[in-house]
Each structure stands twice: as C-alpha cells, then as structure tokens.
C-alpha positions in Angstrom: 0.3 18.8 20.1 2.5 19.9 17.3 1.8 18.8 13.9 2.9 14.7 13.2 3.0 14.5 17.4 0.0 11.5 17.0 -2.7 13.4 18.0 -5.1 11.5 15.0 -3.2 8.5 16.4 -5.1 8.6 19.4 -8.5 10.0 18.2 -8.4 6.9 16.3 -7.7 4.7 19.3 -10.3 6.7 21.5 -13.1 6.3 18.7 -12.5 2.5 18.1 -13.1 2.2 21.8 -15.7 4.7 21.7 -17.6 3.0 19.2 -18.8 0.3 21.7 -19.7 2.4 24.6 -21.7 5.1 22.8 -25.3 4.8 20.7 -24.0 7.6 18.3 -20.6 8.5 17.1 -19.3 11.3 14.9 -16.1 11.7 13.4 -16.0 15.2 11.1 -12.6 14.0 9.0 -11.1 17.0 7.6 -8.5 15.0 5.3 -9.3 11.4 4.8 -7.6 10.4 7.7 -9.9 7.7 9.9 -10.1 5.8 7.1 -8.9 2.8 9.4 -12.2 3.1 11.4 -15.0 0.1 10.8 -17.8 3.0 10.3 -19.3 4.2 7.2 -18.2 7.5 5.6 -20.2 9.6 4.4 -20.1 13.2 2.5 -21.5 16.4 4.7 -25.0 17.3 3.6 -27.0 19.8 5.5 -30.8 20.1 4.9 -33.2 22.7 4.4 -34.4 23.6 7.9 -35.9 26.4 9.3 -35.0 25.8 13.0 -31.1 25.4 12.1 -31.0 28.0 9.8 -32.5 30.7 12.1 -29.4 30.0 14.6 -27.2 31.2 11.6 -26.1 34.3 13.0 -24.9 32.4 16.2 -22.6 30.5 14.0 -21.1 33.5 12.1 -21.1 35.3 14.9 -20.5 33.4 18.5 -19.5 36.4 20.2 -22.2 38.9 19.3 -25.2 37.4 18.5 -25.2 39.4 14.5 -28.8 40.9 15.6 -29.1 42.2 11.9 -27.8 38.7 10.4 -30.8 37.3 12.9 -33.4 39.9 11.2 -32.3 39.5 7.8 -32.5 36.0 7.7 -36.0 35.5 10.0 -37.2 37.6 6.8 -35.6 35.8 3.8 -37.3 33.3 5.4 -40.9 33.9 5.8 -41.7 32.0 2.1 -39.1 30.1 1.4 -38.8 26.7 1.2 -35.8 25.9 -0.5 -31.7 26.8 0.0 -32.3 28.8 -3.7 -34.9 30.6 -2.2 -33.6 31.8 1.1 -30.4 32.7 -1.1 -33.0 34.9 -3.7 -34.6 36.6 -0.3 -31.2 37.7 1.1 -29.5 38.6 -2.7 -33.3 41.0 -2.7 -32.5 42.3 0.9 -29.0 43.1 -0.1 -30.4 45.3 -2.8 -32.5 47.1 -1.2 -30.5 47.9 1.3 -32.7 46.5 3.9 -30.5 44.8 6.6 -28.2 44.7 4.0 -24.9 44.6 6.3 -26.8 41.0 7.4 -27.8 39.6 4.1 -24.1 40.1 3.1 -22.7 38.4 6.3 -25.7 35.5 6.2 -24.9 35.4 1.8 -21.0 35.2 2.8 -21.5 31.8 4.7 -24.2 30.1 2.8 -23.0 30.5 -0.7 -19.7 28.6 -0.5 -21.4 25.6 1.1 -24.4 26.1 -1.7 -21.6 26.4 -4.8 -19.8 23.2 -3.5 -23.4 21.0 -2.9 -23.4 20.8 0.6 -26.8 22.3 0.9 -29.6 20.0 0.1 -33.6 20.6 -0.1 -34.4 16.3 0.6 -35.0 15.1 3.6 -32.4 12.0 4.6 -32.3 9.5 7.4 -29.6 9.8 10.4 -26.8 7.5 10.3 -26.0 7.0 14.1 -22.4 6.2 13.1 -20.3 7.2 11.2 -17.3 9.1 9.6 -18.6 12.5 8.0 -16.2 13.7 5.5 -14.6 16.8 4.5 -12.4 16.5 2.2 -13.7 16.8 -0.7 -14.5 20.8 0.2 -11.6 23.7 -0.3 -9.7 24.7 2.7 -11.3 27.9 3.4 -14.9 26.3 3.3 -13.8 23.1 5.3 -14.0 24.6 8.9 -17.4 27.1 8.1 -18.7 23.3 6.8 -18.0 22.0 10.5 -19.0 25.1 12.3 -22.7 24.4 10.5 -22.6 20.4 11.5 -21.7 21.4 14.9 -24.7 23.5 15.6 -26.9 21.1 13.1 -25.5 18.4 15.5 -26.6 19.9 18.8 -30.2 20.9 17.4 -30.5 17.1 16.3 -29.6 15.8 19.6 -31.7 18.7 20.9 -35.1 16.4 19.8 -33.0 13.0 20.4 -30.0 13.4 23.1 -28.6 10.0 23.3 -25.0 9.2 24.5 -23.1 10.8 21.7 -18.9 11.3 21.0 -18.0 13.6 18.2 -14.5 13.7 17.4 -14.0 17.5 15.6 -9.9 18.7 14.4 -9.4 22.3 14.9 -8.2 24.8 12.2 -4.4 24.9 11.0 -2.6 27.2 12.6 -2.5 29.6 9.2 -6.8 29.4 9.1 -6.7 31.2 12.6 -9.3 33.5 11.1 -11.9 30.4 10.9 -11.4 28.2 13.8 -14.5 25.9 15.7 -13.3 26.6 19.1 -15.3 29.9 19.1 -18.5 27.9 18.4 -18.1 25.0 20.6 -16.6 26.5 24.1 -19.9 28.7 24.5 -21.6 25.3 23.9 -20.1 23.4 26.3 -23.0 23.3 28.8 -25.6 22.6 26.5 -23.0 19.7 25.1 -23.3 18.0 28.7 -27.3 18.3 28.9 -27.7 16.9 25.4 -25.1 13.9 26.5 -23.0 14.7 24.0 -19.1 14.6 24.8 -16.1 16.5 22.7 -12.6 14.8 21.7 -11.0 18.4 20.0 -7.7 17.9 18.6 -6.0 21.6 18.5 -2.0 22.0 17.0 -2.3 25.0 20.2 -5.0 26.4 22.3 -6.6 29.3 21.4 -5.5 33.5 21.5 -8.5 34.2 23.6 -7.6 34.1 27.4 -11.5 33.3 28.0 -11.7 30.3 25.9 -8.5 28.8 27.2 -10.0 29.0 30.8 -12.4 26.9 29.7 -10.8 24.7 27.5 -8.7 23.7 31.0 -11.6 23.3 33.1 -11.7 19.8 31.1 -9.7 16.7 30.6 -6.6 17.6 28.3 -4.0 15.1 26.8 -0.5 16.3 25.6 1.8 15.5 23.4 5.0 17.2 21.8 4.8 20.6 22.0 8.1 21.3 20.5 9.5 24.9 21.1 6.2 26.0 22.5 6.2 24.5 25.7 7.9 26.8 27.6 5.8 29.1 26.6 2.5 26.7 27.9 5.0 25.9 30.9 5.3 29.7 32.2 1.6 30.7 30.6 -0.6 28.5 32.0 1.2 26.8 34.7 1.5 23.6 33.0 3.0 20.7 34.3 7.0 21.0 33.8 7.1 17.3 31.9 5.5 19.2 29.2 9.3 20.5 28.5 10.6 16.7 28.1 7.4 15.1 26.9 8.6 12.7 23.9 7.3 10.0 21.9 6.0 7.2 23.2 4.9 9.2 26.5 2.0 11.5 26.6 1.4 14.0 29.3 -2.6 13.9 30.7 -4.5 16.4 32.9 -7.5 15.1 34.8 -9.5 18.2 35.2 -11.8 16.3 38.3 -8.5 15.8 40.4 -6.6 19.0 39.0 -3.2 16.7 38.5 -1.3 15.9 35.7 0.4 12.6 34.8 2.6 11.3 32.4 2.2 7.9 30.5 3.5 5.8 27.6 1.0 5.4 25.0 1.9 2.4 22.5 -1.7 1.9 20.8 -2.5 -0.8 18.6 -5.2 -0.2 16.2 -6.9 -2.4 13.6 -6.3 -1.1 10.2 -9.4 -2.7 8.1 -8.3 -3.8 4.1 -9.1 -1.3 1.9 -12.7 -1.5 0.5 -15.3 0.4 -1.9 -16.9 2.6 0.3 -20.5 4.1 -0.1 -20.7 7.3 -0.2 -24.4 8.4 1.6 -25.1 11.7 2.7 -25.6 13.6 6.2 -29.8 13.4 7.5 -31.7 16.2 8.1 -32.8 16.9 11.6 -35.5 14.9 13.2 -37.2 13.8 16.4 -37.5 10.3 15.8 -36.1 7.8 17.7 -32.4 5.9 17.2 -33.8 2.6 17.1 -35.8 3.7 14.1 -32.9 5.6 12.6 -30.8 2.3 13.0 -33.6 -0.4 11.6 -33.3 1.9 8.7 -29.3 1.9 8.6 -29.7 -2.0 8.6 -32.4 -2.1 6.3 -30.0 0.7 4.0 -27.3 -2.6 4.8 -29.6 -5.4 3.5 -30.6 -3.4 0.3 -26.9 -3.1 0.0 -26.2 -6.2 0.3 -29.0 -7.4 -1.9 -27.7 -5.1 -4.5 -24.1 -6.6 -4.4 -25.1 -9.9 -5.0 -26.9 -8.9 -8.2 -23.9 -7.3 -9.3 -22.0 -10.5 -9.1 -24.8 -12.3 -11.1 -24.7 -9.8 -13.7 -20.2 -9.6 -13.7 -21.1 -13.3 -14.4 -23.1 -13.0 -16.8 -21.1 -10.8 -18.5 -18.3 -13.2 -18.6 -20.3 -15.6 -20.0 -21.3 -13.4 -23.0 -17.3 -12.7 -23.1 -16.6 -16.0 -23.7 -18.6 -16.3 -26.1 -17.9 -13.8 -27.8 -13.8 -15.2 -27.1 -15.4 -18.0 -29.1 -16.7 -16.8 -32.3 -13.7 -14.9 -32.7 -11.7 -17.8 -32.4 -14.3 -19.5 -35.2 -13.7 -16.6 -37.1 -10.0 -16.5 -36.9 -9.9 -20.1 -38.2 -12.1 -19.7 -41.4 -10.5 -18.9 -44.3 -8.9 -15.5 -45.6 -11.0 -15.0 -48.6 -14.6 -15.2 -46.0 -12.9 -12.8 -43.5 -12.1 -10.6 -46.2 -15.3 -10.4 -47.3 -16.9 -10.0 -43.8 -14.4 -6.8 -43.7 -15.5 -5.4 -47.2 -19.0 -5.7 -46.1 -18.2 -3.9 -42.6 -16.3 -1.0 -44.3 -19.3 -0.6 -46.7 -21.7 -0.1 -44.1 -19.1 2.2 -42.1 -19.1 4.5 -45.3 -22.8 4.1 -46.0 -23.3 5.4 -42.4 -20.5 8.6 -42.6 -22.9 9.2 -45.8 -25.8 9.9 -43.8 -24.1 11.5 -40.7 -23.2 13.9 -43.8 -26.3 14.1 -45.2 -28.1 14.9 -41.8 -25.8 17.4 -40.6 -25.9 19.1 -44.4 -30.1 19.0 -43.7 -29.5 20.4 -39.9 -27.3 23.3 -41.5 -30.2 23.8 -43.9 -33.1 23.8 -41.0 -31.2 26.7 -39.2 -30.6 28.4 -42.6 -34.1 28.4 -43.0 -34.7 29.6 -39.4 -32.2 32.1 -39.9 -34.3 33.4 -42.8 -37.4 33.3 -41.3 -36.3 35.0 -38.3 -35.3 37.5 -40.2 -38.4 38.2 -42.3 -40.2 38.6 -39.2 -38.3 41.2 -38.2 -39.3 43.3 -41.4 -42.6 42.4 -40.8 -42.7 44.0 -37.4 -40.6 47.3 -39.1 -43.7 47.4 -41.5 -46.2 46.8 -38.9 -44.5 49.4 -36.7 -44.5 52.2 -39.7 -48.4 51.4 -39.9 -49.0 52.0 -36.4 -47.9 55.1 -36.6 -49.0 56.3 -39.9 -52.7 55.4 -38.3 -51.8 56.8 -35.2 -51.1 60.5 -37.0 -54.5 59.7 -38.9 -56.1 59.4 -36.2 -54.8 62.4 -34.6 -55.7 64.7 -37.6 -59.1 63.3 -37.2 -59.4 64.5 -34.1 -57.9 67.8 -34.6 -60.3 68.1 -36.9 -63.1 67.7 -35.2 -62.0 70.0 -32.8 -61.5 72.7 -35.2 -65.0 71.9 -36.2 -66.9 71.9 -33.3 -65.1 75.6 -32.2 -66.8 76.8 -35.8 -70.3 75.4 -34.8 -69.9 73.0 -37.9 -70.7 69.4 -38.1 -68.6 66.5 -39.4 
C-alpha cells in the first residue's frame, strides 16, 4: 500500500495477535513505530560468528553467489577471532591485491555496521520476543542492518526452528538500490522448513518479474494503491476492487484458493502508557533450547525488577537527606546576619585558598613539561654526538684495516 495507507496499522494488529500463537516473535522496527506493542525493544547487535559470517557473500550478493567475496572472506578468516580482526585480514587482502575485488565488496558491508556499533565480539542470550530496533542507524545502513538479521535469523532458527513470525518493512521507494526482498524471496523455502513465517510490508512490489511471481504465490493484503493501481490492475491481473479500494476496506488474496476478497478492517489496538524502556542487545547464535533462552529472559525480568526496587529505596533515601539538608538551611536562614556573614567570609577564603593552588599546580605542571621539554632535547644532542663518534670510529677502523692490508702485500708485520 501507498505510504500513510495503514499498512503498520495492521502489522501492529497481526503482531499483537501473533504474540499469543507463536513461541518467538520478531519485529525489525525501522522508525520507532511498534512502540504500542507489550514486547521489549531492543537495539540490533550482531555477534562474532564464523558460521553467519561465511554466508556474507550470499547477503551482498543474493543473485550470484560473490564466489570471490566467499574466498576472500573464508581467508580473512582462518585466525581471527574478533570483528577488528576479520576487518584487518580483508583491509591486508585488499592491499595485496589478493581477491581484492571481494575484500572491497565484503569491507563495503561490514564497516558501516562496525563504525555505528552493531558488531559485537560477546556472546548474548536470545530474547524470544521482542521489538529489534533500527532506528538509531542512518538510512543507508538501516536495510544492509536487516539484510544481516535476516540471514543471522534463519541460521539461529537453523539449530532451534520453533514457530517463529518476523514482521520485516521493505525499503522506501528512493533506497530501491538496497531493498530485503532480494534476500528473503530466495529464502522462502528454507523459511517454511525452519517454521518461520513472513509479514513484509512493501509501499510496491518489486522491478524483478521473478520475485513478484513469487511474492503472489502467497497470501497478500491490499490497501490504497493510489494512482498505481491500474497499473497492478492491467500488470498482474489484480482484482479490479483494487481501483476503488478505500479506507476502512482492505482488499485480501488467499494464495491457497487463488481468490480475492474485500473487507472492512476497523482494528482496535491497545496502546500501552509510555514507559522507560531497557535497551538490551540482539544474542548471538546458539543451539540451545527456548525454554532455557526464556528462564533467562525471566530471570533478566527478576534482576530487573530487583534492581528497580533498590532504586526506589535509594530516591528515598535521597529525599530524606534533601530534607535535611531543606532543614539546616532553614536553621541557617534564621540565625543572625552577622554568623551568616561570617560563615560566607570563611567560604570565600577557602574558595581563594583553593584557586591559589589550582594556580600553583598548574604553574608546577607547566614547569614539569618545561623540564621534559629540555630534557628531550639534550638527548637529542647526545645522540648527534654519539652518531659523530660512530663514525669517526668507524673511519678508524677502516684505516686500520687498510692498513694492514697494505702491509701484508709488502710482506711486513703490524
């Protein structure tokens, strides 16, 4: 649908209901816009992993492969260990000219994501639900960030495939040159074995004739076109409500009974009051079980908890001590001029006698790197000396030997 059309409307009905049907749920928000979901949110962080990071070529490049991204990163890394090391492999590759042309491409898509923090060398626990957010990147990292997650996704759930709904927006229409739907169509049958399911909200589908075929081989909700219906209408054989489809209605094709049907669609979600929300970052990719990754989510809850309550005693406490002090001021106030004009001659002594040795300290500071200064410099005509001895014994010792030379070819001894 076009842009304002509700399309975040209803993810944000479909993931309310989705959060009671499925053991993990994903939403990757782009803007800060599902802030009305009951979930935690949590900034991207991707790992250092081996196993996603030699699929990096598949991510930069769905349609080919990038065999020379794949060799120059399987080399980069054979000893690393860390995001700054695989970065120092590849930067070495690239000078050498060694799969250079895939050190550049594989350099081109980590860097941004390393410059901004999203790459990470500790280890974190999975969060089996929750809102993963993106905004806090720049718009021309924001969709190679979710391209990255997607595949980090599907390797997770490779080692743990429970019943899983991510909810993933697609590019802006002026980002065509970075959009996810080149990742995820190819993807689509490993999505169904790994039981994971795809709500993909797209402003239009995609240029590429093949990806659209697939894209309508599933479930597909309309809204609003605007002016480019009749262009979906003659192009792709849509229903022809799409030409009058208007708010409330929606326009839904059900792939399974290839049939479209239109509907009014009046949700009505459950905005939760704003809150302090914590901030925790994406895991890295495991094969242990969800009901250990959600005893520690609760057990991340209780220590939350725990620590909440202790910050009440201490805002207490604190208030106490402001009352107090409340109190002596108010003592203070009511002695009588001549003590509180003493009390302030005495504090505006000490204030002086303080700026005097702030003075004095920085006046011996200045001093120390005077005498550093010096001292740096006197060793510098030391080594000048030391260097004109050198080679004032270096020519001795070469007329020595020239010497001895000329003597041994007269038959005399030294």
């Amino acid at each position: 649908g076009a842009p304002g059309s509700g399309k975040t409307t209803i993810a944000l009905f479909l993931a309310e209901k989705a959060n009671l049907l499925y053991q993990r749920l994903q939403v990757i928000d782009l803007y800060g816009e599902y802030y009305e979901l009951a979930l935690p949110r949590v900034f991207f962080r991707l790992p250092f992993n081996k196993e996603f990071i030699k699929s990096l070529a598949l991510i930069s490049r769905p349609s080919s492969g990038g065999i020379e991204v794949t060799a120059a990163v399987y080399m980069a890394l054979r000893n690393a260990r860390t995001w700054e090391e695989l970065i120092e492999n590849l930067q070495i590759q690239q000078q050498t000219r060694k799969f250079s042309r895939g050190a550049e491409a594989a350099l081109s898509r980590i860097l941004p994501l390393y410059e901004e923090g999203v790459l990470v060398n500790d280890k974190i626990s999975l969060i089996p639900r929750a809102i993963i957010d993106f905004s806090f990147l720049p718009e021309e990292t924001k969709y190679l960030a979710v391209q990255m997650y997607l595949h980090y996704l599907f390797l997770t759930s490779k080692y743990n495939p429970l019943p899983t709904l991510v909810v993933v927006e697609e590019t802006k229409q002026q980002f065509n040159a970075m959009q996810v739907t080149p990742v995820i169509v190819p993807l689509f049958d490993l999505a169904r074995k790994l039981r994971i399911k795809l709500i993909l909200l797209m402003q239009t589908l995609p240029q590429q004739q093949q990806y659209v075929e697939t894209l309508l081989q599933h479930h597909l909700i309309v809204l609003d076109l605007g002016e480019t219906a009749i262009q979906y209408f003659k192009k792709y054989d849509f229903d022809k409500n799409i030409l009058k489809i208007k708010k409330p209605n929606i326009l839904i094709y059900f792939a399974d009974k290839k049939e479209w049907k239109t509907v009014k669609f009046k949700p009505k979600l459950k905005p939760t009051e704003p809150r302090p929300e914590i901030l925790l970052p994406v895991p890295s990719i495991s094969s242990s079980t969800s009901r250990s990754d959600e005893k520690k989510y609760e057990e991340e809850l209780l220590i939350e908890r725990r620590n909440n309550e202790e910050f009440k005693k201490e805002l207490n406490n604190i208030k106490r001590e402001l009352q107090k002090i409340k109190e002596v001021v108010g003592n203070i106030q009511a002695t009588s001029p001549n003590v509180v004009n003493r009390q302030l001659r005495a504090l505006v002594r000490e204030i002086d006698d303080l700026k005097r040795r702030k003075a004095a300290d920085e006046k011996s500071i200045e001093r120390i790197f005077d005498y550093i200064e010096d001292f740096d410099k006197r060793i510098s005509i030391l080594e000048k000396r030391l260097e004109n001895m050198e080679n004032i014994l270096r020519k001795i010792t070469e007329y020595l030997a020239y010497r001895e030379q000329l003597r041994s070819m007269r038959g005399e001894e030294l």
